[in-house]
N, C-alpha and C positions, 0 to 999 in steps of 0.2 A: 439353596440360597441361605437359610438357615445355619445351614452348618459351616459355609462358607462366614457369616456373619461372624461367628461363634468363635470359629481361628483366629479372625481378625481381631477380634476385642482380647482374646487370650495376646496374641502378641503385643497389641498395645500394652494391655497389661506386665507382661513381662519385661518389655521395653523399658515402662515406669517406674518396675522396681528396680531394674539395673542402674540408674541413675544416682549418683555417688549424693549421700546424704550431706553434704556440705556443697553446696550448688558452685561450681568455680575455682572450686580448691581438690585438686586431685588426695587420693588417700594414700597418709603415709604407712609402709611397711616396714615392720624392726622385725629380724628373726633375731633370735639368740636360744642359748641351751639351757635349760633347768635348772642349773647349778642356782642355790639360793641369792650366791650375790648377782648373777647378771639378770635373775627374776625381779628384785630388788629395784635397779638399777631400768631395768626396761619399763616395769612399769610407771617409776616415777619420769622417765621421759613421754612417754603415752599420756599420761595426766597431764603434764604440761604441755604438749600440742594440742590437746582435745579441749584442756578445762579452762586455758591461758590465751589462748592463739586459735583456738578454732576449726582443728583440723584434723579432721578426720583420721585414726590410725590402730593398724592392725600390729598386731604382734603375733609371731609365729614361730612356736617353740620345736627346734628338729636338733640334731648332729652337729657337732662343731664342724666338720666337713663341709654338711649342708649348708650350715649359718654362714659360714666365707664364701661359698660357689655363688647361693644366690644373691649378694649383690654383687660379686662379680660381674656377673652377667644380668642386673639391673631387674630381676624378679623382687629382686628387698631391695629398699633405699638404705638401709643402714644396719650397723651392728653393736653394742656400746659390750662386747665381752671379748676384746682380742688380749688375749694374754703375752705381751712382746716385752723383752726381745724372744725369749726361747721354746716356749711353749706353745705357740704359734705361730712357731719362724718358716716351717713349714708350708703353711696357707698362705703366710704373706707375703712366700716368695713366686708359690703358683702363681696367684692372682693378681701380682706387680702389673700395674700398668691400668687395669681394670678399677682397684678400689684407691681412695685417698687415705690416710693415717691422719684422723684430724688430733692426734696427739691421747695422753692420759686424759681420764676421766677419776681413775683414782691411782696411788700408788702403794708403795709399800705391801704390794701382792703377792706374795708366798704360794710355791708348791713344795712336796715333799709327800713323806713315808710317816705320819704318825701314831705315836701310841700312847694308851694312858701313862699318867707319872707312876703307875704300883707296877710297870716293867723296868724290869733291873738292869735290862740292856739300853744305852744309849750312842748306838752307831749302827748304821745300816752292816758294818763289815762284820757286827754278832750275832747277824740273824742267824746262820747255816749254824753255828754251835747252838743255838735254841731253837729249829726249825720245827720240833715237835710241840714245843708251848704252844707255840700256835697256828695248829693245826696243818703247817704245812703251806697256808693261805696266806695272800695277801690279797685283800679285798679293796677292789677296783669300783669303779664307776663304769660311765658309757664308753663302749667300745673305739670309738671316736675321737673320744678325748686327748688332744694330747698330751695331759697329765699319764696316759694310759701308753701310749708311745716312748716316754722319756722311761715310764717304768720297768718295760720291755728292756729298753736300753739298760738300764739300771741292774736288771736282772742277772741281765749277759755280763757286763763288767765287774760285778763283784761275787760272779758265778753262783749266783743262789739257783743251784739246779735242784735242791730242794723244794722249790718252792714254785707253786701254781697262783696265778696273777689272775682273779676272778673278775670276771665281766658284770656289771651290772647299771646301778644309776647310783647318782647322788642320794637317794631314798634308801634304795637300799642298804649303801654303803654305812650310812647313820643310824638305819636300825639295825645293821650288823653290830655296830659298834655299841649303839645304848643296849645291847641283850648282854654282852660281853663284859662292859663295867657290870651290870647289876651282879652276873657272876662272877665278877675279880676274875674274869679269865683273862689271857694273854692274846691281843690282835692287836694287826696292824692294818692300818688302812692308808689307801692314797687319798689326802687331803691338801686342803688350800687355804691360806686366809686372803682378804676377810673371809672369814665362815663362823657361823654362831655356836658349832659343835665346841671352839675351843673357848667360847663364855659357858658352855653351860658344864664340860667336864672337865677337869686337870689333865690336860693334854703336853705333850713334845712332839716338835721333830726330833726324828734321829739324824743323829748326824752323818752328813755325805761327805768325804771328805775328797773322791774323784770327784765331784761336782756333776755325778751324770744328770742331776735333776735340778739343775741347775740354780741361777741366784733369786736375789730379789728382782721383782719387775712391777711392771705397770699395766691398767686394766686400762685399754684405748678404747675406744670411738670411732669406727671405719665407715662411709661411707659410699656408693655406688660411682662411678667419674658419670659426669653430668648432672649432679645431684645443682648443685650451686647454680648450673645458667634454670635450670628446672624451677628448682624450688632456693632462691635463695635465701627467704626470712627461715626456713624450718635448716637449711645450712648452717645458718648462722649461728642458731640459737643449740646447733648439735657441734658447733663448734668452740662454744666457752662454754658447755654444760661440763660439771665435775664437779665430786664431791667435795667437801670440806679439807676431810681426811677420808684413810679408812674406817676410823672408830664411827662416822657419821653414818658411814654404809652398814655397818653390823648394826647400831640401832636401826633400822629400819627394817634387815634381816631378823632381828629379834623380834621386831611387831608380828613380822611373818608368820612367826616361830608358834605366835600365840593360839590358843581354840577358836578353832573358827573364823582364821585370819580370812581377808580378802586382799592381797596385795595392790589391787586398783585402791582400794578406800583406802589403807595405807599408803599410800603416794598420795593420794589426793590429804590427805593427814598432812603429812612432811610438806608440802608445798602450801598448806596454812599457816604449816608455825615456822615457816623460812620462809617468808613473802621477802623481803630484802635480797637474800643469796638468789634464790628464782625472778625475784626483777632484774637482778644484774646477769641473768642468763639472757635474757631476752631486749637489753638496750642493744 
């Protein structure tokens, strides 16, 4: 009887803690991918459900693959790093029907092939005559990405069979490249603005001149269909949420940047000295 007592209080127990710590308000899910600006950018929407409105919210960093499947299929309520029209034209045409596009959250969003300004080449079409400066590599991010997809593509049309397209992350990719300035050596990486690498080194893109990596775009807001009859105040407020500009985003990216950053305390930061722009997210 004892031990029978003993399960019982354990499931209670268990029961208790399972109990969503905002009593009545289910908890919200953001996934999004590493890249510094959509870390940026999630957590300052996480600080303002949690610090402004009261509601409980996770964030879940995976795949850009992952990041669109699961609110497709309503595991994540939302995502603020869709890269459209082209660099995620891909996801957004699987998942049609499933997610909502609630528009830009910033614009002026750039992919491409960069390299510091001390390389003498500027066009993607003279890499294969210099394929030896640098190493033969172009250094990649997550496999995933479809910054990594378009590069592929890029590859093949301007036949850089020279050249090996390295897997890795946004971490790596940046400390490939700051080991690289310090030696004035030659590399090229796949990069994106906003991104703080091009405040803190003299950076270019090379120019594309097929357009395989295509234009400027804008950094959306996606999320899960049934979000709005659900939850419609955290809707709403995920629906006029967007930056100023991009320059507003890379400051915040640069706080990141800092020793011993915390990106929650940084958004809870930015959401002190922009109480105005965050009230008008939330009327």
């Amino acid at each position: 009887m004892k031990r029978i007592l003993t399960a019982l209080m354990l499931v209670a127990l268990i029961a208790t803690l399972a109990i969503p710590a905002f009593a009545g308000k289910e908890k919200i899910k953001l996934t999004y991918v590493e890249w510094d600006c959509a870390t940026s950018t999630t957590n300052v929407i996480q600080a303002v459900l949690q610090e402004r409105m009261g509601v409980e919210t996770e964030i879940i960093p995976v795949a850009a693959a992952v990041m669109w499947q699961a609110v497709s299929t309503g595991d994540a309520d939302a995502l603020a790093a869709a890269w459209l029209p082209v660099t995620h034209a891909d996801y957004a045409a699987k998942m049609k029907g499933n997610v909502i596009d609630l528009g830009p959250n910033v614009g002026g969003a750039k992919i491409g092939w960069a390299v510091p300004k001390y390389v003498t080449i500027d066009s993607i079409e003279e890499m294969n005559a210099n394929a030896e400066k640098f190493d033969d590599k172009i250094i990649g991010i997550d496999p995933g990405a479809g910054l990594m997809r378009l590069s592929e593509t890029a590859i093949v049309e301007y036949g850089l069979d020279k050249f090996e397209l390295m897997e890795g992350s946004g971490a790596t990719m940046t400390a490939t490249l700051s080991n690289a300035i310090k030696n004035n050596e030659w590399v090229v990486v796949t990069a994106w603005s906003p991104h703080w690498l091009f405040g803190r080194w003299d950076m270019k893109y090379l120019k594309d001149p097929k357009g395989a990596l295509g234009s400027e775009e804008t950094i959306n807001t996606v999320v899960r269909k049934g979000l709005k009859e659900d939850n419609p105040e955290v809707y709403a407020f995920l629906d006029k949420f967007a930056w100023k500009d991009a320059g507003q985003l890379q400051m915040v990216m640069a706080w990141n940047q800092e020793e011993g950053a915390d990106p929650y305390e940084n958004a809870k930061r930015f959401i002190k000295e922009n109480k105005e722009q965050v009230d008008s997210w939330l009327k």
